[in-house]
C-alpha positions in Angstrom: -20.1 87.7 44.5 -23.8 86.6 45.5 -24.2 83.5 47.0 -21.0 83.0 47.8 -20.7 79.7 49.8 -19.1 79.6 53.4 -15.5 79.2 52.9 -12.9 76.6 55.3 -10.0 78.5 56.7 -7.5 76.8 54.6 -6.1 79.8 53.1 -3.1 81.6 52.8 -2.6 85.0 50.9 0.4 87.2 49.9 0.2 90.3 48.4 2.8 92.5 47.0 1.8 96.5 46.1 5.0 98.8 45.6 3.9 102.0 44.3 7.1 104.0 45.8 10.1 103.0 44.4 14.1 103.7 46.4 15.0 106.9 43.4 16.6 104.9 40.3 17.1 105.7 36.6 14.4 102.8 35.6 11.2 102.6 37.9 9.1 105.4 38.4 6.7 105.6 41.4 3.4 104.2 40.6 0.0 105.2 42.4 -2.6 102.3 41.9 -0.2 99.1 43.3 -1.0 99.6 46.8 -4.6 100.4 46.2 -4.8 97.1 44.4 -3.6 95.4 47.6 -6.1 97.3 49.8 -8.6 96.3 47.3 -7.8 92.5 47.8 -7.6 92.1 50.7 -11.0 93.4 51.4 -12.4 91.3 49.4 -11.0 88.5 51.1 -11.5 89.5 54.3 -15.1 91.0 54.0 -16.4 88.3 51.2 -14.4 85.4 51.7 -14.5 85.6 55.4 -10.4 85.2 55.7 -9.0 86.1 58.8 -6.6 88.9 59.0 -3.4 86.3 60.3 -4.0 84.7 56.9 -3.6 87.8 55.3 0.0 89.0 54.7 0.7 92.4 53.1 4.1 94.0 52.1 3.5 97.1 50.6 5.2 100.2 49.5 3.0 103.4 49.6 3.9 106.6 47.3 3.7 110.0 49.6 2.0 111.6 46.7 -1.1 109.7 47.3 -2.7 110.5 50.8 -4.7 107.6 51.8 -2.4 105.1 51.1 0.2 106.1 53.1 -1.2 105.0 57.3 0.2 101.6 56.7 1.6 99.5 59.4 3.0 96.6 56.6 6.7 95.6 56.1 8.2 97.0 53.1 8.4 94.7 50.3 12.0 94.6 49.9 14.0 91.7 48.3 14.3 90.3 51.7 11.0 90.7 53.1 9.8 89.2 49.8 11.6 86.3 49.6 10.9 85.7 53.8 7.4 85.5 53.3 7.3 82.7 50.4 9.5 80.5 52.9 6.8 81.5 55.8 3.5 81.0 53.8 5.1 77.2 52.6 6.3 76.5 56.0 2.6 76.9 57.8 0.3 76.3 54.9 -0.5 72.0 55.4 -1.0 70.0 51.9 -4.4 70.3 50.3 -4.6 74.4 51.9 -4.5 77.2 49.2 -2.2 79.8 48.5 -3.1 83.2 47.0 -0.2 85.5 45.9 -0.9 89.0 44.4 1.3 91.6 43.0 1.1 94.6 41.8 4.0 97.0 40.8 6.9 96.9 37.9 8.1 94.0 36.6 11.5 94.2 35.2 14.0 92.5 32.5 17.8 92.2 33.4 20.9 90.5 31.7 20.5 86.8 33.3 23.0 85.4 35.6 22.0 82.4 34.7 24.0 81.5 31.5 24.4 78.2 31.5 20.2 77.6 31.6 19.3 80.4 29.6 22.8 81.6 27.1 24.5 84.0 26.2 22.9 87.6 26.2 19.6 86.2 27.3 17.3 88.4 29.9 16.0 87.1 33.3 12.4 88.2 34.2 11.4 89.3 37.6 9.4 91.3 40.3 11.0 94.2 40.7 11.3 94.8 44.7 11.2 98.6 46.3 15.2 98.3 46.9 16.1 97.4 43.4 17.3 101.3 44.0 20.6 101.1 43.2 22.5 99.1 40.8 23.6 96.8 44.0 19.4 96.2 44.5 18.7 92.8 43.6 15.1 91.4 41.6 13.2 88.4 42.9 14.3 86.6 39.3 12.3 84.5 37.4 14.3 81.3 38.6 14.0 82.3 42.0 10.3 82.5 41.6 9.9 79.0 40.2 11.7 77.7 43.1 9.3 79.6 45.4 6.3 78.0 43.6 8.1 74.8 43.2 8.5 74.3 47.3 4.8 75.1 47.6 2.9 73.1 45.3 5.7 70.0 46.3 4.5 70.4 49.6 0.8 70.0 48.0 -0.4 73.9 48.5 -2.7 74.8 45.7 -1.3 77.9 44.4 -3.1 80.7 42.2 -0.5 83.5 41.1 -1.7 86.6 40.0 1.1 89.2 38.4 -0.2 93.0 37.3 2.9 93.7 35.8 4.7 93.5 32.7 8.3 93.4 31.2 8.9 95.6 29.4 7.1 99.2 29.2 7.4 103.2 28.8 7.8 106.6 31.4 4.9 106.9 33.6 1.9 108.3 30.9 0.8 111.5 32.6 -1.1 111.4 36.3 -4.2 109.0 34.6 -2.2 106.2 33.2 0.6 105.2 33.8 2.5 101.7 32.3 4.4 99.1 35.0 7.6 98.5 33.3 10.8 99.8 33.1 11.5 101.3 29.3 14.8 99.4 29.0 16.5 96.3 29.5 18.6 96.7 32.8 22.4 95.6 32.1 23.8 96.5 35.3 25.7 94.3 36.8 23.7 92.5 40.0 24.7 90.7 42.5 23.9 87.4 42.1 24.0 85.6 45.5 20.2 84.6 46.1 18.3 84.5 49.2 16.1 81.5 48.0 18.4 78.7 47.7 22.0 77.9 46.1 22.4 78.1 43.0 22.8 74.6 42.0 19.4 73.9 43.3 18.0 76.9 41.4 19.7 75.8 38.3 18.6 71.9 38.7 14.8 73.5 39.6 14.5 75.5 36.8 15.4 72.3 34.4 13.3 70.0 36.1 10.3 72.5 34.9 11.0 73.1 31.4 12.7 69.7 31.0 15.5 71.4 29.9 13.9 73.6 27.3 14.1 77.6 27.5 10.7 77.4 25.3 8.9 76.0 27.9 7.8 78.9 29.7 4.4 81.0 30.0 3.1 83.3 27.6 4.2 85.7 30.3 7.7 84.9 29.6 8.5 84.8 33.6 8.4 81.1 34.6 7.9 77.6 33.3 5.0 76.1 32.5 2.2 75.5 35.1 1.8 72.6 36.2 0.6 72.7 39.3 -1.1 76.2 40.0 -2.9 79.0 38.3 -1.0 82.2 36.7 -2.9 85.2 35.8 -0.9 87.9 34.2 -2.0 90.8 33.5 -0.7 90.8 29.7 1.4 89.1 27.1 5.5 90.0 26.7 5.1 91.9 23.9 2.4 94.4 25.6 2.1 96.6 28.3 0.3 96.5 32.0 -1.8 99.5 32.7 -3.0 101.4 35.3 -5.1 104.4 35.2 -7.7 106.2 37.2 -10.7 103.9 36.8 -13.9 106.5 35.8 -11.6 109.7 36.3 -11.3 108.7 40.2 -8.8 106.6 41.7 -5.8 104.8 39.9 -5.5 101.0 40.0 -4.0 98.2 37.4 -6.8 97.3 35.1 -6.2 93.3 35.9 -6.6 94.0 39.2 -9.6 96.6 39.3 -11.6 94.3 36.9 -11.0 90.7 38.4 -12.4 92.2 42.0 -15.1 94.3 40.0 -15.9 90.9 38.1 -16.1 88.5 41.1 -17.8 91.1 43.7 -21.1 91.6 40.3 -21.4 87.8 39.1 -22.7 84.6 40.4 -21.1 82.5 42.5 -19.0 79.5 40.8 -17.0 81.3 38.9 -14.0 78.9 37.1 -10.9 80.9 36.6 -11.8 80.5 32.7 -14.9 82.6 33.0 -12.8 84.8 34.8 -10.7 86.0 32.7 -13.0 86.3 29.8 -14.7 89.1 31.4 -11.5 90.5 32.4 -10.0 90.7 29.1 -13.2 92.3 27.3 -13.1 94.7 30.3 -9.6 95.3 29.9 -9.3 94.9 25.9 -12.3 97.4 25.7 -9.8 100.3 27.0 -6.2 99.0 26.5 -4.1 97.0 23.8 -3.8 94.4 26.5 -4.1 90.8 26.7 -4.5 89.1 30.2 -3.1 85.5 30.0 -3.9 82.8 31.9 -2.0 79.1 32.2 -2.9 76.6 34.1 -5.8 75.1 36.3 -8.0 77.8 34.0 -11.4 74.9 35.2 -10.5 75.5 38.8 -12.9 77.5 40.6 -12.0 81.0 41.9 -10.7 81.0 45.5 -11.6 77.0 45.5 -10.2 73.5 45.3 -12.7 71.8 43.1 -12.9 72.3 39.4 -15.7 72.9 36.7 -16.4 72.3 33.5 -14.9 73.9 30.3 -17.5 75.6 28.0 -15.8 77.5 25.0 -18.1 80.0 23.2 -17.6 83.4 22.0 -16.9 86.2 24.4 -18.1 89.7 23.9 -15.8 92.4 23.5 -17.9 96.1 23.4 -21.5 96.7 23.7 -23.2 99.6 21.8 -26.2 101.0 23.4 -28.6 103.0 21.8 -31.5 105.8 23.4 -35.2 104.6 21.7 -38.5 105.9 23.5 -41.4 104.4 22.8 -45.2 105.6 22.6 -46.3 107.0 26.2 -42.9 105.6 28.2 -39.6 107.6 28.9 -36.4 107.1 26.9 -34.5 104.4 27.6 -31.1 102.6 26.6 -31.3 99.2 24.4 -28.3 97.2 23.1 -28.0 97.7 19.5 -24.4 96.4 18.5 -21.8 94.0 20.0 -18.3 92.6 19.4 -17.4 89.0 19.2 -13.8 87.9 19.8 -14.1 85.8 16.3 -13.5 86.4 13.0 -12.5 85.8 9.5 -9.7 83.4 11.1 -12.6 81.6 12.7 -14.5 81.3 9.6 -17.2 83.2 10.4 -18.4 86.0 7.6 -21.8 88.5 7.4 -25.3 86.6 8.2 -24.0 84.4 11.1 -26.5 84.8 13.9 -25.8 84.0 17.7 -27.7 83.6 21.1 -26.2 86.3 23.5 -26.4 84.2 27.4 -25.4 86.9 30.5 -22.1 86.5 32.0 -21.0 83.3 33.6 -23.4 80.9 32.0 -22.7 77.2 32.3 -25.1 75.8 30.4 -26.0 76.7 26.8 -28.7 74.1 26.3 -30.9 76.6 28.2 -32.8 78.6 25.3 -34.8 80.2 28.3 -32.0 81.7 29.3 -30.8 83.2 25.9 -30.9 87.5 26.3 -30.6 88.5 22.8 -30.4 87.1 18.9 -27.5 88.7 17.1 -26.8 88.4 13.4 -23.1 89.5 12.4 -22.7 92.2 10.2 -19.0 93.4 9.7 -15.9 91.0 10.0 -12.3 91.4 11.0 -9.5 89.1 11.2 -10.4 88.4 14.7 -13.3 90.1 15.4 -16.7 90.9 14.3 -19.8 93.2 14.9 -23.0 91.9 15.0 -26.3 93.9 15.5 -29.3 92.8 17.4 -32.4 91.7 15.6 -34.3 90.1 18.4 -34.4 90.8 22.4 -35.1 87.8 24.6 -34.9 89.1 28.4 -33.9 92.7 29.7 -31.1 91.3 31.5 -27.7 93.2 30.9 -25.5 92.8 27.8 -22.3 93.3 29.1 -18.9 92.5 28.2 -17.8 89.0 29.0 -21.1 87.9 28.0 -20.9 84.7 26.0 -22.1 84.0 22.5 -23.4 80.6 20.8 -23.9 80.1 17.7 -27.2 79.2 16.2 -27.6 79.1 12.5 -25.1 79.9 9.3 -26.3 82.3 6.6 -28.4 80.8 3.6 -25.9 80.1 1.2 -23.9 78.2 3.7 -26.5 75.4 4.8 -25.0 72.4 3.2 -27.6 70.3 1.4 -28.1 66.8 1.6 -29.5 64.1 -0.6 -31.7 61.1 1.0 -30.8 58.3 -1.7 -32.6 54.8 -2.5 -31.0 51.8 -3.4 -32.5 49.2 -5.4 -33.2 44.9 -4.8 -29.9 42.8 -5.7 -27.0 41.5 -4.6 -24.2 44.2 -6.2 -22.6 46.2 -3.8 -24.9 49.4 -4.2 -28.1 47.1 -3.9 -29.6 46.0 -1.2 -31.6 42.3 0.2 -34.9 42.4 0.2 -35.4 42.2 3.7 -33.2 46.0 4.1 -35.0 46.8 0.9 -38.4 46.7 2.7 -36.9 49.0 5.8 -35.4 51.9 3.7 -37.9 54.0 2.7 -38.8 54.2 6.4 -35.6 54.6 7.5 -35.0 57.4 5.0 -38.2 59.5 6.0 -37.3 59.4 9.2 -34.1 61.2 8.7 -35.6 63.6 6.9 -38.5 64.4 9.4 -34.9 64.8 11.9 -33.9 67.0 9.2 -36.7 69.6 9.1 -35.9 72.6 11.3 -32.6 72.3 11.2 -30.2 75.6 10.7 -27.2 74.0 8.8 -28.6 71.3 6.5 -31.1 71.1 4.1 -32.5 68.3 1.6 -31.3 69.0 -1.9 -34.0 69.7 -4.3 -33.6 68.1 -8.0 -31.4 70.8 -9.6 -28.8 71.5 -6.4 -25.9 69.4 -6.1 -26.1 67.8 -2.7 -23.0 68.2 -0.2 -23.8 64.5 1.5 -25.6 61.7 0.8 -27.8 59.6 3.5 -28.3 56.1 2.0 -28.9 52.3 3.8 -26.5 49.7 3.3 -26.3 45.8 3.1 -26.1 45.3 7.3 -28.9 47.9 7.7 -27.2 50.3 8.7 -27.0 54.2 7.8 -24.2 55.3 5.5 -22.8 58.9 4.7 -21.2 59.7 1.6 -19.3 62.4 -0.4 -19.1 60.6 -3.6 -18.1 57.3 -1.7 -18.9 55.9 1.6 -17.1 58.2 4.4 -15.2 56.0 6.2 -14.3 55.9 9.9 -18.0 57.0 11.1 -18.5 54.4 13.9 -20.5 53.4 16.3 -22.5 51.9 13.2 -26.0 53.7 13.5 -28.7 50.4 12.6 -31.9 51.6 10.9 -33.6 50.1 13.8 -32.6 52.1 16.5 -35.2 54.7 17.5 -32.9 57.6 17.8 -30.6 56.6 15.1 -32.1 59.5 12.4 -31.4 62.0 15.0 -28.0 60.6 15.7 -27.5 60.7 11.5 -28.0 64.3 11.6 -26.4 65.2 14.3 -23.5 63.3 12.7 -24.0 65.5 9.2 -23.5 68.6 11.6 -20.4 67.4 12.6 -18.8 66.2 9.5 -20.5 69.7 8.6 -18.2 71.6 10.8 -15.1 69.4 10.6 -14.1 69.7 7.0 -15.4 73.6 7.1 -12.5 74.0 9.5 -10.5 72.2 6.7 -11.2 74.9 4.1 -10.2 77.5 6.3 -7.5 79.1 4.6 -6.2 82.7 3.7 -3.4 82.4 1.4 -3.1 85.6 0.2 -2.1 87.1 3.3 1.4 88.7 3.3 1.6 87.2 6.4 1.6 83.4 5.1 5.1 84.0 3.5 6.4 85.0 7.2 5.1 81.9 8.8 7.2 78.6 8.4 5.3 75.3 9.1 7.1 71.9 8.5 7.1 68.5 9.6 10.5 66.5 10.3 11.6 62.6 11.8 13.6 61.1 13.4 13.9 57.3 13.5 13.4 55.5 16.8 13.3 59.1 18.8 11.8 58.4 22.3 11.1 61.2 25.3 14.1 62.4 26.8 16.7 61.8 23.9 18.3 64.8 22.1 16.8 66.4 19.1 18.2 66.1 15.8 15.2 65.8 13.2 15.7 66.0 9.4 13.0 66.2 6.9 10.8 63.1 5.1 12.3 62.0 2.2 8.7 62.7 0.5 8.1 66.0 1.9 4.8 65.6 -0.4 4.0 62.2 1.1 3.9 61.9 4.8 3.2 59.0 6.0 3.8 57.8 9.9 3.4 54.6 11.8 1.3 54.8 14.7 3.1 55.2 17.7 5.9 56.6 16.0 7.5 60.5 16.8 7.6 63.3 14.0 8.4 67.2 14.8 6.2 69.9 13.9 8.2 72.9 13.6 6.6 76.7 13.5 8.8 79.7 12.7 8.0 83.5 13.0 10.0 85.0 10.4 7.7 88.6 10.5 8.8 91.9 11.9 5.9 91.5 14.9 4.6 89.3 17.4 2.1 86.2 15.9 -0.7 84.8 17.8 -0.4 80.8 16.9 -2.5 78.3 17.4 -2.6 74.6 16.2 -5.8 72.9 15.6 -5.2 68.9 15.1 -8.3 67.7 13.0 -8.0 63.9 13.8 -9.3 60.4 12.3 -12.0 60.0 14.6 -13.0 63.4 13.1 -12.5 65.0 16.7 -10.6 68.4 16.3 -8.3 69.3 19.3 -5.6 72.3 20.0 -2.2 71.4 20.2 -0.8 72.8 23.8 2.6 74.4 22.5 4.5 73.5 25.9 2.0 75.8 27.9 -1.5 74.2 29.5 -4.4 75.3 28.4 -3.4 78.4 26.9 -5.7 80.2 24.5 -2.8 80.8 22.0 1.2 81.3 22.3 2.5 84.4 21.2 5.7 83.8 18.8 8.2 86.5 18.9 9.9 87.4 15.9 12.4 85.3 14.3 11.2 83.0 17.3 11.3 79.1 16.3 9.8 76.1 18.2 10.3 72.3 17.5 7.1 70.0 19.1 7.5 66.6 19.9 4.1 64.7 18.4 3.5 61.4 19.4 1.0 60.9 16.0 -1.0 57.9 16.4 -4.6 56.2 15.5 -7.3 55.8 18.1 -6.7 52.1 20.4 -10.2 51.2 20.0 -9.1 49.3 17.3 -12.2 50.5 14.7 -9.4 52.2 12.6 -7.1 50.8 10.1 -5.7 53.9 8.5 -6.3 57.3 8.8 -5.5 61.1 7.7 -4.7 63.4 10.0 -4.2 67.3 9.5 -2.0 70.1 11.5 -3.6 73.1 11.2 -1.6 76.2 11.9 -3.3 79.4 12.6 -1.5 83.2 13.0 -3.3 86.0 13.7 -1.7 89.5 14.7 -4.4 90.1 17.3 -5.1 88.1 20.3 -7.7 85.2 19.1 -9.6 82.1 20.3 -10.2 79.3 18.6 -11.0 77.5 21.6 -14.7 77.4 20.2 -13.7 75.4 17.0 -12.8 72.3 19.0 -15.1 69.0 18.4 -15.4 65.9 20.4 -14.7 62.6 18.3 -18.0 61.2 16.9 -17.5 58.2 18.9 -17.6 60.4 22.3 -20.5 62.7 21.0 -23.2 59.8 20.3 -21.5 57.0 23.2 -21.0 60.1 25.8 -23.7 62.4 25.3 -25.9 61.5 28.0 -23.2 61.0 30.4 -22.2 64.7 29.7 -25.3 66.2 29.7 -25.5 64.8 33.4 -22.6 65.8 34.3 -22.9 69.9 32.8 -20.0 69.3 30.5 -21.9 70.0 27.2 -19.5 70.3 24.7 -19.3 73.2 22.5 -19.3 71.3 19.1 -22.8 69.9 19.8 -23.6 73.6 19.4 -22.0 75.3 17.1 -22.8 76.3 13.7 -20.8 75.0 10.6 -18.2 77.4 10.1 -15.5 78.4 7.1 -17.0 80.6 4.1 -15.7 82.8 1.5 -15.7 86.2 3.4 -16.0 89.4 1.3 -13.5 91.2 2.6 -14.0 94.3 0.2 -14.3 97.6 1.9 -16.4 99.9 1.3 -15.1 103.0 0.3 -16.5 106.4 1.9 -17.6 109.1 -1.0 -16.1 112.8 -1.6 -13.1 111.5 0.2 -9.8 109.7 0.2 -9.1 107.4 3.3 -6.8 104.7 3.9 -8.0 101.1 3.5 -7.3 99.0 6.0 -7.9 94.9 5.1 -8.4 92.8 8.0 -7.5 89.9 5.7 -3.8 90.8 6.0 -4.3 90.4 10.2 -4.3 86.1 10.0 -3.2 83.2 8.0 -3.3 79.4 8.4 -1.2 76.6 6.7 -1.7 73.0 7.5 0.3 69.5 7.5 -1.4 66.3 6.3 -0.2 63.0 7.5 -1.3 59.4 6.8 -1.5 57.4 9.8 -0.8 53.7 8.9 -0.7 50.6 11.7 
């Protein structure tokens, strides 16, 4: 990492790499999990400057591969496992970090834990180098959130990193290999634990998810984050790989391209920048999805934390030989892939700035590498080709794309409209009268340039209407007055026409996310969305909604409680997100009982009942307002991070104060989205092939509610 700034000695680091496993009918050897903890540690050591003493290993080399096998570690047994938590929390001091790595299987068992998690349910779990025979014990999900629980109670500030999955196949051949068991183990364990009675497990393990099995990480392996960073190396349904990265050596792919990632980029990485990389890295070769929970704004290996900034990630980058007239042949970027797609609203003629990896600041059009225009769309993904190179620097995966302008057909036109002398309610006094046609040239001088709105000419429809009313103030309409647009923007404020347009941009993109909608999926009949009530329901009572009695008419006091309730009833794992498009016109994501995650991965036949507490801005500027649940599935991993807008109030009131502060937000930048997409293929000639339709990959159904005081 260049630059990297001098680091304090507050820091602690465990890390777990068991590549030889005690012979057992589930885990077969590995041969990258102790390269991965030889990998970190250097890093640490030789970049971060941490002394050795901070540094403790446990590993478990495999006598099949030669030089990992000199090792002077303790073996990462159940014990030894569990003894080093308890020593880490005992002489880390509040405010130090923690850093645990591991690498190696992780395993699913029949839970001993009934009365948390019921009947026939599965405990999750590091899989330690004794598990051996069916008397071996796993370090068991509720045994790790204890672990975690003591630290960050104590203050520590904890970043968790697992390359491991759950569930998996046999080793893949001597390239790749996959680290999980290919079964559920039902053996009976014993179930004395080393980390605390029971009882204090049990009450832990409660106190996290509040008493909820569904509150745990996309991961599956512990409750919800509260207080620390987990990166895992993939989702539940997936598998972790590791492989022999460019036909040499064998390590996990999380690990490999999170040290590969921070030892090639700037310094000031967030943990959210991070993982991007990591997953396009990763997602490039593998059908797996990295997840992270958590602190994601923290910064790597640091206390402080950043600023968000959600744009588009790129997945693949397709290079291309040209030479030129007297100069040797060289390699130029002539395709990428986006991580968006027809969920996201985006269709053919998009175009987007391409900024290098770990960019913080969009508004910098210096800093812009390439000019992309999409070309092909999936359900969650798109190619775009490069019309226009800015700078020679590197395209490379992780690199991050904004958008900049929507094709043709999509601007949205608008209609600059004068009102005549009188006292009705569509005229105007004299003395406003005498101001308007000033006022309404301006706005269309702020207009001019602009990629997503247009003025109408005579024989378009317009989309909006900019007109002056009695108190001199701009007004925006869609047939009527839109209501709900505050602060009031007076004709005699300097910057009000740019503030009016901006404004248009916004509305622009809010009620484009509206319209998003893909009904004809197969997949919309498998996805149940509903809202219930229950009267007087307050935190921390039991759960027994019913439905409205006007399931067509939902109408909720603010301040009052509903349930939003989502149901996978499909044959495979859903991606779901829920986008809330508010009254302030703000859109925000709904955090399904897991912190920041991008999206939670619904199971099938897996259900989930969310507490809302529904209720109208306290500025007191709003009477009544609509709000709208928007439920998005996709069968691919998918972002719609990107989509999110501040509330108009916070964009015009909070603009400069975000500016200064580096926290531009996203929906200042980003194009209108939400078109028709023609999603017919193109069929190849002289042959037959089979048509695949990326519109069956997503769907999206949505909940409106009227918000009343």
């Amino acid at each position: 990492m260049a630059d990297q700034p001098d680091r304090p000695l507050n820091f602690y680091a465990l890390l777990i790499g068991i590549d030889y496993y005690l012979p057992n009918r589930l885990y077969k050897s590995l041969k990258g999990a102790v390269r991965d903890i030889n990998l970190v540690a250097s890093y640490l050591s030789e970049t971060l400057k941490i002394p050795s003493e901070r540094i403790f290993k446990l590993t478990s080399p495999n006598p099949e591969v030669a030089e990992t096998i000199a090792t002077k570690d303790p073996e990462p047994t159940y014990a030894n496992i569990v003894a080093k938590f308890d020593a880490i929390t005992e002489i880390a001091q509040p405010g130090e970090q923690v850093y645990i790595h591991y690498s190696g299987h992780g395993g699913r068992t029949t839970t001993i834990y009934p009365e948390l998690k019921g009947d026939d349910q599965l405990d999750e779990g590091i899989v330690p180098r004794d598990v051996g025979n069916e008397s071996g014990r796993y370090l068991r999900d509720v045994e790790l959130a204890t672990l975690l629980k003591r630290m960050t109670d104590k203050g520590l500030i904890v970043t968790l990193v697992l390359d491991s999955c759950h569930s998996g196949e046999a080793t893949r051949g001597d390239d790749v290999a996959i680290r999980g068991a290919g079964e559920t183990d039902t053996a009976s364990r014993d179930s004395e634990s080393l980390v605390a009675q029971r009882q204090e497990l049990i009450a832990n393990w409660q106190a996290l998810t509040d008493g909820s099995p569904a509150s745990i990480t996309p991961g599956q392996w512990l409750p919800q984050p509260r207080d620390y960073v987990l990166l895992a190396a993939c989702r539940p349904s997936e598998y972790a790989y590791e492989y022999a990265v460019s036909g040499k050596e064998r390590h996990g792919a999380l690990t490999y391209w999170m040290i590969d990632t921070l030892t090639s980029s700037p310094s000031g990485l967030t943990y959210k920048t991070l993982h991007d990389r990591v997953s396009a890295k990763i997602q490039s070769k593998f059908p797996q999805m990295p997840m992270l929970v958590g602190e994601s704004d923290r910064f790597v290996f640091g206390v402080e934390r950043g600023s968000l900034q959600y744009a588009i990630n790129v997945l693949e980058v397709i290079e291309a030989e040209v030479t030129e007239a007297d100069s040797e042949p060289k390699k130029v970027v002539k395709q990428v892939r986006l991580n968006a797609g027809m969920a996201n609203g985006l269709s053919p003629g998009y175009r987007f700035a391409i900024y290098a990896f770990g960019t913080t600041d969009f508004t910098q059009k210096n800093k812009q590498l390439a000019i992309v225009e999409i070309a092909k769309v999936g359900a969650s993904d798109a190619w775009a080709d490069v019309i226009e190179v800015l700078r020679q620097d590197k395209i490379d995966q992780g690199s991050q794309a904004v958008m900049l302008s929507a094709p043709v057909d999509l601007v949205r036109g608008v209609r600059l409209f004068k009102k005549e002398v009188g006292e009705k309610d569509n005229e105007l006094p004299q003395a406003i009268a005498d101001k308007q046609d000033n006022a309404l040239s301006a706005v269309k001088e702020a207009l001019a340039g602009n990629g997503w709105l247009k003025l109408a000419d005579a024989q378009q429809k317009e989309d909006y209407q900019v007109a002056v009313n009695q108190k001199g103030e701009y007004e925006i309409c869609t047939g009527t007055p839109i209501e709900n647009l505050t602060p009031a923007l007076k004709i005699d404020d300097s910057d009000a026409p740019q503030q009016v347009v901006k404004r248009l941009v916004h509305l622009v993109k809010y009620q484009a996310i509206q319209q998003l909608s893909n009904q004809f999926s197969d997949l919309t009949s498998k996805l149940e969305v509903e809202l219930l009530t229950q009267q007087n329901w307050r935190p921390g009572m039991s759960k027994k909604p019913q439905p409205f009695p006007d399931p067509t008419n939902l109408v909720v006091k603010s301040g009052e409680y509903a349930f939003l309730r989502i149901k996978n009833t499909s044959s495979q794992v859903l991606n779901v997100a829920v986008l809330d498009l508010e009254s302030n016109w703000a859109v925000s994501r709904l955090q399904l009982q897991i912190p920041e995650a991008i999206f939670y991965p619904f199971n099938p036949n897996q259900e989930m009942l969310i507490p809302l507490e529904i209720k109208l801005p306290d500025t007191g500027k709003y009477s009544k307002g609509a709000e709208t649940l928007k439920v998005f599935a996709t069968v691919r991993p998918n972002d719609f991070r990107w989509l999110e807008l501040p509330s108009l109030d916070e964009e015009i009131e909070k603009k400069a104060e975000k500016l200064s502060r580096g926290d531009n937000p996203l929906g200042q930048l980003l194009a209108a989205i939400g078109a028709d997409v023609d999603t017919q293929p193109e069929i190849p000639s002289f042959k037959a092939t089979a048509i695949f339709d990326p519109s069956q990959e997503w769907t999206t159904k949505e909940i409106k509610i009227t918000i009343a005081r």
